[in-house]
KENU-730073 format. One line per 5 residues: their letters; for each residue x, y, z of N, C-alpha, C. Coordinates in Angstrom, 1 decimal, padded with zeros to 4 digits. Each point is the difference from the previous one (the first is absolute). Layout:
! KENU-730073
a> X,Y,Z,X,Y,Z,X,Y,Z ~ ...
//
This chain:
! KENU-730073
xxxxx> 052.7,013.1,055.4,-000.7,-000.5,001.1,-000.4,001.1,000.9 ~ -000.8,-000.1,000.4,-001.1,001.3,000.7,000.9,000.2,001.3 ~ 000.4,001.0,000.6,000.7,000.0,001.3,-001.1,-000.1,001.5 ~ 000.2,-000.6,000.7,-000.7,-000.5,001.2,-000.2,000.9,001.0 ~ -001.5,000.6,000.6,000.2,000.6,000.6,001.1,000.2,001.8
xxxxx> 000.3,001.1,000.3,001.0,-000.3,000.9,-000.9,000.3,001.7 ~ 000.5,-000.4,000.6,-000.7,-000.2,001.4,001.2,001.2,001.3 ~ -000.3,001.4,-000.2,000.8,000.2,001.3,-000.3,-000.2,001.1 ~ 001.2,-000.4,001.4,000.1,-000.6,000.7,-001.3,001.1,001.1 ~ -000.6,-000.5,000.8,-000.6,000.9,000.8,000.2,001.0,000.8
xxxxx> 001.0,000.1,000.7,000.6,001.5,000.5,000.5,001.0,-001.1 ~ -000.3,000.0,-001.4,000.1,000.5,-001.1,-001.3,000.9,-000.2 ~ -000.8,000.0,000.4,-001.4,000.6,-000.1,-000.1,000.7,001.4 ~ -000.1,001.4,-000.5,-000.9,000.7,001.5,-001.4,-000.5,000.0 ~ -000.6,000.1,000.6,-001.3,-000.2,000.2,-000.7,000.7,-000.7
xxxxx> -000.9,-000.8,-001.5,-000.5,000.7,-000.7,-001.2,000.7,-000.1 ~ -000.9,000.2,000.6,-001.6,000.4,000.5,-000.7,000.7,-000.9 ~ -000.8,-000.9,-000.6,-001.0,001.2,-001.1,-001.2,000.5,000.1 ~ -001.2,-001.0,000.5,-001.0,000.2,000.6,000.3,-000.7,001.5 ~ 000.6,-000.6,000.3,-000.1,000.2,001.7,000.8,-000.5,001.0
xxxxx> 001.1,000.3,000.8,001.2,-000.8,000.9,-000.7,-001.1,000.2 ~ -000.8,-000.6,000.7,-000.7,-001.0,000.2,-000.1,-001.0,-000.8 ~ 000.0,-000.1,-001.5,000.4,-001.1,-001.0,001.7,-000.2,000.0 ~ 000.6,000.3,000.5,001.3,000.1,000.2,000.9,-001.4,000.8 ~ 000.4,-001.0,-000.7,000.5,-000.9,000.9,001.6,000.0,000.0
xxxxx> 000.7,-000.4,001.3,001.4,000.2,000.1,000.2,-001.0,-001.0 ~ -000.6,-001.2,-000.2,001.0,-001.2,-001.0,-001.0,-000.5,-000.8 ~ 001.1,-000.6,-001.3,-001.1,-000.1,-001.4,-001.1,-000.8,000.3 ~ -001.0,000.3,-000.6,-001.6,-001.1,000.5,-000.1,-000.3,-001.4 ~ -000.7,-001.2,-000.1,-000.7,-000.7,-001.5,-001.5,000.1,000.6
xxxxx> -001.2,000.4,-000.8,-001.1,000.2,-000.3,-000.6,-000.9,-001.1 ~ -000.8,-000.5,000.3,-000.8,-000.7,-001.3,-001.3,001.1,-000.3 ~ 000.2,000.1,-001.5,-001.1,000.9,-000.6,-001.2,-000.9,-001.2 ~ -001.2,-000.1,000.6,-000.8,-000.7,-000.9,-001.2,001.0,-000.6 ~ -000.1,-000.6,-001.2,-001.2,000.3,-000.7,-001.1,000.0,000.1
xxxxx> -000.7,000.8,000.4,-001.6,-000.9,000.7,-001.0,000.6,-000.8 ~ -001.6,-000.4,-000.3,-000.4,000.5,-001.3,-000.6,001.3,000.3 ~ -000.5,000.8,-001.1,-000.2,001.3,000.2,001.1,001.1,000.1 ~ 000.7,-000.9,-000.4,001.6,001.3,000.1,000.4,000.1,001.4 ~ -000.1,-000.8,000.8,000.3,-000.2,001.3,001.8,-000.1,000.3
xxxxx> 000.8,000.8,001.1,001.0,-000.8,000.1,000.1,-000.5,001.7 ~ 000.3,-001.3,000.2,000.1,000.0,001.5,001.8,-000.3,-000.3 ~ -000.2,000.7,001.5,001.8,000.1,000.2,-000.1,-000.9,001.4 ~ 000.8,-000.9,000.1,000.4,-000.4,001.3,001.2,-000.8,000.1 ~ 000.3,-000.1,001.4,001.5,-000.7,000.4,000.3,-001.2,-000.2
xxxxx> 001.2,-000.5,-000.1,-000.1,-001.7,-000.1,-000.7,-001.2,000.5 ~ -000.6,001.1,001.5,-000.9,-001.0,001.0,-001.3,000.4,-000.5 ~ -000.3,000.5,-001.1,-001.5,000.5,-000.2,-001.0,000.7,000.7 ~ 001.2,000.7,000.7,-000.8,001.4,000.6,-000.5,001.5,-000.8 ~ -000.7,000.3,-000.2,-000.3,000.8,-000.4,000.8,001.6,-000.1
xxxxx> 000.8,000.7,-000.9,000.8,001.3,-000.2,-001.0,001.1,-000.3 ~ -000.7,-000.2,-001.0,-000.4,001.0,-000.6,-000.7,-000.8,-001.5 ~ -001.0,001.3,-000.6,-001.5,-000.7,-000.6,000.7,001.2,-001.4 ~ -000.7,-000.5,-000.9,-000.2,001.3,-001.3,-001.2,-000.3,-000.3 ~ -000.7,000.7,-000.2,-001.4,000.2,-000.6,-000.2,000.8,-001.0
xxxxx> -001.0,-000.6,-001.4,-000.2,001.8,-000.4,-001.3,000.9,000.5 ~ 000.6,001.6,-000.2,-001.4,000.8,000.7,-000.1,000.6,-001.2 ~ -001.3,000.2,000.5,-000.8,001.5,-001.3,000.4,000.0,-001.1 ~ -000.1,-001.3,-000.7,000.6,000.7,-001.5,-000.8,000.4,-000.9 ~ -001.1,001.0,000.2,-000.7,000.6,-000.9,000.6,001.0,-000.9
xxxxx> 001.1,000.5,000.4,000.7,001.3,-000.9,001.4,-000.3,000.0 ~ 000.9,-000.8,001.0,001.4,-000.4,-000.1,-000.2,-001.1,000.5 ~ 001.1,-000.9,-000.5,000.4,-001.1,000.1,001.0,000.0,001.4 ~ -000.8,-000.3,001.3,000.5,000.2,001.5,000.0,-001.1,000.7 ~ 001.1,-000.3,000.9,000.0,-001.1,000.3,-000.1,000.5,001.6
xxxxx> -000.1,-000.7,001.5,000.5,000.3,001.1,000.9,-001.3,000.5 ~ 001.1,000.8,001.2,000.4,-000.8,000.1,-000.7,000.1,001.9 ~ -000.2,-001.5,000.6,-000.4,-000.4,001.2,000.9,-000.8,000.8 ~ -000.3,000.4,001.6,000.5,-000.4,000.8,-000.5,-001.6,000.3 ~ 000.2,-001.0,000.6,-000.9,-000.8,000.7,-001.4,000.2,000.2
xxxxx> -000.1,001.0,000.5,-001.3,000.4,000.6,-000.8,000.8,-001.2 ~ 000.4,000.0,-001.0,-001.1,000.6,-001.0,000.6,001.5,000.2 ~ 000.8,000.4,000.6,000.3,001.7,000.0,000.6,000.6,-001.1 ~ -000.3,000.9,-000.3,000.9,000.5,-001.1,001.0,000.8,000.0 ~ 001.1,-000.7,-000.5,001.7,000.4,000.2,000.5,001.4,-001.4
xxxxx> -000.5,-000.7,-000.6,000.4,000.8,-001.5,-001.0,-000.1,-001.1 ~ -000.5,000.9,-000.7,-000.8,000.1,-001.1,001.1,000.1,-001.3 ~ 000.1,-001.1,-000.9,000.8,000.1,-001.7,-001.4,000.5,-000.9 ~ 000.5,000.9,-001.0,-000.7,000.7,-000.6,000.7,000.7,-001.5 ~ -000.8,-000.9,-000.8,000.4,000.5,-001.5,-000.3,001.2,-000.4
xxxxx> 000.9,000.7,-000.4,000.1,001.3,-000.9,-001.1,-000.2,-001.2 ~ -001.2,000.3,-000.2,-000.6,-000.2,-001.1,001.1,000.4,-001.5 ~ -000.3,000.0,-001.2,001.0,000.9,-000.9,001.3,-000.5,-000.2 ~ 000.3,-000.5,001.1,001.4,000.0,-000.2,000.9,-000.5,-001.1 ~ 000.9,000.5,-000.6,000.9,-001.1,-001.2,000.9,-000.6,000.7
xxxxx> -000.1,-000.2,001.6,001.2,-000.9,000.2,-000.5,-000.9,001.7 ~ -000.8,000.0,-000.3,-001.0,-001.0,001.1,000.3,000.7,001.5 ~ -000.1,001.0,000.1,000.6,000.6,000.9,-001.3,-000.1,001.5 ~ 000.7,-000.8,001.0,-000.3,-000.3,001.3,000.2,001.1,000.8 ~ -000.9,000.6,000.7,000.1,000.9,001.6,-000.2,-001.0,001.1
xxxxx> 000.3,000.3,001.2,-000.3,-001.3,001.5,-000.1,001.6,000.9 ~ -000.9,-000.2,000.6,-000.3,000.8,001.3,-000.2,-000.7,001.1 ~ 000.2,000.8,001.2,-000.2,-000.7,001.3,-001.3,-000.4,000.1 ~ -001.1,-001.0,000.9,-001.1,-000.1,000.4,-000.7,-000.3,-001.6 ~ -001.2,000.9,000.6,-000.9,000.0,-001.5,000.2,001.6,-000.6
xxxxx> 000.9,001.0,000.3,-000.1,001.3,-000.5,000.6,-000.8,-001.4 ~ -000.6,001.5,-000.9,000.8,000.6,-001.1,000.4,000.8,-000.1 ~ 000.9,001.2,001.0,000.7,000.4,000.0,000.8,000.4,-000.3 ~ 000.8,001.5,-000.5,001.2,-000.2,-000.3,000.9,000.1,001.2 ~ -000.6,000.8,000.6,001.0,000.0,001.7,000.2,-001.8,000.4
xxxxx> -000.8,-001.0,-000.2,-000.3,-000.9,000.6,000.8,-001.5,-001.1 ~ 000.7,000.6,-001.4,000.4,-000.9,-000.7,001.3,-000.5,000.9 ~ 000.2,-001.4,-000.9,000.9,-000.8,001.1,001.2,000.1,-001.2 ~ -000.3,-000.6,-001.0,000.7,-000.1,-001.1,-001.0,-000.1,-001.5 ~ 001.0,-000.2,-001.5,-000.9,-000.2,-000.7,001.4,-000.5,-000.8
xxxxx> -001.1,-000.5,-001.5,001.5,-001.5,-000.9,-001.1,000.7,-001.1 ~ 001.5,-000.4,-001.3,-001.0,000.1,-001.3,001.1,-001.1,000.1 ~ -000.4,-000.5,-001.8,000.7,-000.7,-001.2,000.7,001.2,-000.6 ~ 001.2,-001.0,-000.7,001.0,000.5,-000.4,-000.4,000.4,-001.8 ~ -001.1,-001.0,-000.4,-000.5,000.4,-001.1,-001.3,-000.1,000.0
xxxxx> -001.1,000.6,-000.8,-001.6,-000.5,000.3,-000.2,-001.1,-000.7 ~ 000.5,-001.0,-000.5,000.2,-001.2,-001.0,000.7,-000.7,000.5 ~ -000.2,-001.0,001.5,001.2,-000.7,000.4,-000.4,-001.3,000.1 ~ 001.0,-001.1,-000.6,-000.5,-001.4,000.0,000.9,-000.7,001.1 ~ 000.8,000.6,000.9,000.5,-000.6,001.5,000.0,000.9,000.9
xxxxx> -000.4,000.1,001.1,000.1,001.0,000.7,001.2,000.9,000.5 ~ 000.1,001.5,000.0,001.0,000.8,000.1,-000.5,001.2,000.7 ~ 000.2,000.1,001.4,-001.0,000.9,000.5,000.7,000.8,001.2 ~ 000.2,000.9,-000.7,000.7,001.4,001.2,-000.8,000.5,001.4 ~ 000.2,-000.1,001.1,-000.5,000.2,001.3,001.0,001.8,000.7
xxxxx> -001.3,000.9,-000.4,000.8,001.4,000.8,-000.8,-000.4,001.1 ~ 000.8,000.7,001.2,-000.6,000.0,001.3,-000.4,001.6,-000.1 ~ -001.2,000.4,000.8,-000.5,001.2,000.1,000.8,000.9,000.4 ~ 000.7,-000.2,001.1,000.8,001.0,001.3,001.2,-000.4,-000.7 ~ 000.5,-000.2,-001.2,001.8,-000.3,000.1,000.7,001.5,-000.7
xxxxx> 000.8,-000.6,000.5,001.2,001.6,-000.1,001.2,-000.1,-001.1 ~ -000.2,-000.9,-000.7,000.9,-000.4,-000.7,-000.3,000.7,-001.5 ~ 000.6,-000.1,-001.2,-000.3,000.6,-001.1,-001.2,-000.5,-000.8 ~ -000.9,000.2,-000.3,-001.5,-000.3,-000.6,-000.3,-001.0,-000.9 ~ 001.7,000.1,-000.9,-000.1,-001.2,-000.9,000.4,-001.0,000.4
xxxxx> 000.4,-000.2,001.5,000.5,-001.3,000.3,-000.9,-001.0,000.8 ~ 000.0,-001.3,-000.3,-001.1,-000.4,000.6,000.0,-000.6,001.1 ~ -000.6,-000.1,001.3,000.3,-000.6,001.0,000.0,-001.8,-000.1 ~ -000.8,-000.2,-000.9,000.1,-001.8,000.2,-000.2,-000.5,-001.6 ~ 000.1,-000.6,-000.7,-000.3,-001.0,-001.0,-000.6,-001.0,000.1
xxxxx> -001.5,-000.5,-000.6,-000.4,-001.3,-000.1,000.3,-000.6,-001.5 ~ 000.4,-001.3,000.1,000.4,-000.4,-001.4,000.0,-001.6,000.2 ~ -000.5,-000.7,-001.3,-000.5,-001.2,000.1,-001.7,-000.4,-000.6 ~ -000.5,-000.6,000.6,-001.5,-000.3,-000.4,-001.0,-001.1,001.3 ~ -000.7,001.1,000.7,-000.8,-000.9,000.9,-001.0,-001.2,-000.7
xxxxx> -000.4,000.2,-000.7,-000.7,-000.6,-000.8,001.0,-002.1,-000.2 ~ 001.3,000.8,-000.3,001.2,-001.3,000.1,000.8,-000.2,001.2 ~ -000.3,000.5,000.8,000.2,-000.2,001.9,001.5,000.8,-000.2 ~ 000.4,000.4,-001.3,001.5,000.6,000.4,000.3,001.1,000.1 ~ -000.5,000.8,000.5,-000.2,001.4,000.5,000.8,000.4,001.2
xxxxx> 000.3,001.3,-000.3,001.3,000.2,001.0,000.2,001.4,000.3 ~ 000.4,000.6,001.0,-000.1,001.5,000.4,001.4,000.3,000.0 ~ 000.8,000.8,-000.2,001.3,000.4,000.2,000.4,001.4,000.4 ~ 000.7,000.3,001.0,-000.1,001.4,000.6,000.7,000.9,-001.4 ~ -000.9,000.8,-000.1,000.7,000.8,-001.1,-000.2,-000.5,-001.4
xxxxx> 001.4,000.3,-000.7,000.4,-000.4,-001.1,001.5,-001.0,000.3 ~ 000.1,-000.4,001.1,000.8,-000.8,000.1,-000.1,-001.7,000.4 ~ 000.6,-000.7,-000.3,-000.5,-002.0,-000.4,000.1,-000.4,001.5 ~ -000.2,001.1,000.8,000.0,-000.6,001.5,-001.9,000.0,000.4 ~ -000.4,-001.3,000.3,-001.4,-000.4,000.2,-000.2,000.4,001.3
xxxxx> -001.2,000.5,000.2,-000.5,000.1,001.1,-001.4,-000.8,000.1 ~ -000.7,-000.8,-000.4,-001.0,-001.1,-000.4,000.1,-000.5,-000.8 ~ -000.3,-001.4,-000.3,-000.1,-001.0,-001.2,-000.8,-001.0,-000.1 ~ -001.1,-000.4,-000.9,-001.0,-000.4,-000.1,000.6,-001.6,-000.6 ~ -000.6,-001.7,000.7,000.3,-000.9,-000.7,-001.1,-000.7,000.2
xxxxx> -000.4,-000.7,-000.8,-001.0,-000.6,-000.3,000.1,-001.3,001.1 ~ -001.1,-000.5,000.4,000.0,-001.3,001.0,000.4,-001.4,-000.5 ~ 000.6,-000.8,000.4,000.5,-001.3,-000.9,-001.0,-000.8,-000.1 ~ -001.6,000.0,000.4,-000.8,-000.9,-000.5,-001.1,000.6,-001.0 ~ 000.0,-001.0,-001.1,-000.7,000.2,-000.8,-001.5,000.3,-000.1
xxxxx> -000.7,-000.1,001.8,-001.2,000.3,000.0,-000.7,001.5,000.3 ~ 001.1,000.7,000.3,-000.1,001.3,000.3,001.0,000.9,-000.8 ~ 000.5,-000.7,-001.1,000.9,000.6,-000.8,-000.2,001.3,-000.7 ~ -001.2,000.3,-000.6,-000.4,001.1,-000.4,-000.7,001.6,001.2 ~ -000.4,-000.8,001.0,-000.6,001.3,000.8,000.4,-000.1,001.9
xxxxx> 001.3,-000.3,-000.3,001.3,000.1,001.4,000.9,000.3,000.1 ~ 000.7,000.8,000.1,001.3,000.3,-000.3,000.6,000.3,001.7 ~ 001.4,-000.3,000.0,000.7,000.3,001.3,000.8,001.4,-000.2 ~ 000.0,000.5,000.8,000.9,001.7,000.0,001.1,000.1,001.3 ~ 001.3,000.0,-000.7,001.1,000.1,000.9,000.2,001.5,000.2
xxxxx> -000.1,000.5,001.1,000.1,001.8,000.2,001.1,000.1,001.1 ~ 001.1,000.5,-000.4,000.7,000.6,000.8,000.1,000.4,001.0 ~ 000.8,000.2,001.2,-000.2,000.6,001.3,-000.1,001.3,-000.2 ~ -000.7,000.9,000.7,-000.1,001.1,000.3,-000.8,000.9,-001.4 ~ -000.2,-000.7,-000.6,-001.1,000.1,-001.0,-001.3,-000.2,000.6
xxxxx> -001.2,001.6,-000.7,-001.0,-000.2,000.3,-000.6,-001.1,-000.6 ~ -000.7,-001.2,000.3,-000.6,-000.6,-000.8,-001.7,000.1,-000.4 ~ -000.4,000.8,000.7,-001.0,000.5,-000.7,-000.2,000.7,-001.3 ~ 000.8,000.8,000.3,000.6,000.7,-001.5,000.2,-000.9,-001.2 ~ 000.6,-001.0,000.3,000.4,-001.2,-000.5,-000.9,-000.5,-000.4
xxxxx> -001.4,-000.6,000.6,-001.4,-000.2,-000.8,-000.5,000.9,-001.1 ~ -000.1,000.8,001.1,-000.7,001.1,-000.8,000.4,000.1,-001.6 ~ 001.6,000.0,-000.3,000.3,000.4,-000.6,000.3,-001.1,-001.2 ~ -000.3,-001.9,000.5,000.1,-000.4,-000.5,-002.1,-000.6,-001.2 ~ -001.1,001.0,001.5,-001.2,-000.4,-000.3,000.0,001.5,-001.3
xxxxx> 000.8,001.1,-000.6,000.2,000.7,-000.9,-000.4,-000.8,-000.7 ~ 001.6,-000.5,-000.4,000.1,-001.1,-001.5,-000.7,-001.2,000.1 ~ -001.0,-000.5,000.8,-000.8,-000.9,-000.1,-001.3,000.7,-000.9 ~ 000.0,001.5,000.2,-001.0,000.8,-000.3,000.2,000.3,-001.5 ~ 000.9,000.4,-000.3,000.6,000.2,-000.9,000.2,-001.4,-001.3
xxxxx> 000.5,-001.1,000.5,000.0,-001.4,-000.9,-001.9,-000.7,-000.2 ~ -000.8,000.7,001.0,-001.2,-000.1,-000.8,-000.9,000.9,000.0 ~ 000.1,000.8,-001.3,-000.8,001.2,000.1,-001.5,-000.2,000.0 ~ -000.4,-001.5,-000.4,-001.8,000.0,000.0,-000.6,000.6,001.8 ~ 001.2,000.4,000.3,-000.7,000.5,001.9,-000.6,001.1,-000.5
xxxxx> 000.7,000.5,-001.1,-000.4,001.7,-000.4,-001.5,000.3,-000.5 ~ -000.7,-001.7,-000.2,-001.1,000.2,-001.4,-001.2,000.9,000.8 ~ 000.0,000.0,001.6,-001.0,001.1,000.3,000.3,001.6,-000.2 ~ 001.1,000.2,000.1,000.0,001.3,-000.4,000.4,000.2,-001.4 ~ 000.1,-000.8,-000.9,000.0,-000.4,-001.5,-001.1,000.7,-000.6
xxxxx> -000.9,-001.4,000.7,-001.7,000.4,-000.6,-000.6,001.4,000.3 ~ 000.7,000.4,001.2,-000.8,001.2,000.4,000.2,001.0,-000.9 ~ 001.5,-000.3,-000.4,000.4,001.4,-001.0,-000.7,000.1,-001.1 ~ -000.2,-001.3,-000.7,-000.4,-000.5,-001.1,-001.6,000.5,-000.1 ~ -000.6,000.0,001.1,-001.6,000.4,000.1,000.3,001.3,000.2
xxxxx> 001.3,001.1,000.5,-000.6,001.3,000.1,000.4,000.5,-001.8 ~ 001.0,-000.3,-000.3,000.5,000.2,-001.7,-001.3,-000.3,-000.6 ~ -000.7,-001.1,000.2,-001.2,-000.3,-001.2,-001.0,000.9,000.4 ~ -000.6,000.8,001.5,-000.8,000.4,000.2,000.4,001.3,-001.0 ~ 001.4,000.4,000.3,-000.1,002.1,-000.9,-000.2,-000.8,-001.4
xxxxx> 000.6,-000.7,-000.7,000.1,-000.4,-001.4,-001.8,000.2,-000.3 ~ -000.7,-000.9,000.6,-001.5,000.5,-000.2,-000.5,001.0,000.1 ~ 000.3,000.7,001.1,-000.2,001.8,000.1,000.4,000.4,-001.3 ~ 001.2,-000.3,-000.3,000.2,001.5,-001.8,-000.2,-000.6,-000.6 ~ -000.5,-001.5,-000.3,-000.5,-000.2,-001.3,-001.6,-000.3,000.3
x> -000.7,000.8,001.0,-001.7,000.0,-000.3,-000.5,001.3,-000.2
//
């Protein structure tokens, strides 16, 4: 039997801040996260106030998502590594791509993964390289998706599906920890939403596919 994730108590967590003190609440908050079409995520509170938006931007050459304020502002740009063998995500502040300006970035643990398994370095950490700051593990796709600080079975978010069957596929509720950023927490949960449907990718798919066919004609005319 699968061991349960563990919940430490909240004076257990310094204040964790990744993209910004300001997403930072003293006590645990639940968020409802819905599906909206176009690869949309709206984030908001139990009273259906609005947290924060994901949208996708620019995907003519990477598969990029932003993450938004209320107000349409932009908090964080997610941004796929073209190439990569291991789905490897960058997050910068605003709309930079920067390297001064990276917040964090996640691969997969294999380039062939049929449940999600997804290592989170933070940019600025001081700790040894191979260690990873957070773990996602589970499947958004099956509402059971789950963040855990580290490599240890202590949760710091947890994704559960809503108990009515009318919004069963594109709602999910998110329990986030005190003193956890939860922005970070979207962000990092609108990843593996990115990642469980790669048809987001077919614009910058086709584009590759039309520059490869254009040289293939060049050397063979």
């Amino acid at each position: 039997m699968m061991a349960q994730p563990t919940y430490a108590p909240a004076p257990l967590f310094a204040p964790f801040s990744v993209i910004g003190p300001q997403f930072i609440a003293p006590q645990p908050i639940e968020v409802i996260v819905e599906k909206c079409p176009c690869r949309n995520l709206m984030i908001t509170d139990m009273n259906h106030k609005i947290l924060l938006k994901v949208k996708p931007y620019n995907k003519r050459f990477h598969c990029q998502r932003v993450l938004l304020d209320p107000n349409d502002n932009p908090i964080a740009k997610l941004r796929k590594k073209n190439l990569s063998m291991h789905s490897r995500w960058n997050v910068f502040r605003g709309e930079s791509k920067e390297s001064s300006d990276m917040l964090f970035t996640t691969n997969t643990k294999h380039m062939i993964h049929f449940k999600t398994n997804v290592s989170v370095m933070l940019a600025n950490k001081m700790s040894n390289k191979d260690d990873c700051d957070l773990r996602i593990k589970g499947s958004l796709s099956k509402g059971n998706c789950t963040i855990y600080m580290g490599d240890s079975s202590t949760a710091i978010a947890q994704m559960h599906k809503l108990q009515t069957s009318k919004y069963a596929n594109d709602k999910f509720t998110v329990t986030i920890q005190a003193n956890i950023d939860y922005a970070c927490v979207v962000a990092l949960f609108a990843i593996v939403d990115a990642m469980e449907n790669p048809d987001e990718e077919k614009g910058s798919t086709e584009t590759a596919v039309g520059v490869v066919g254009a040289i293939g004609s060049i050397l063979t005319s």
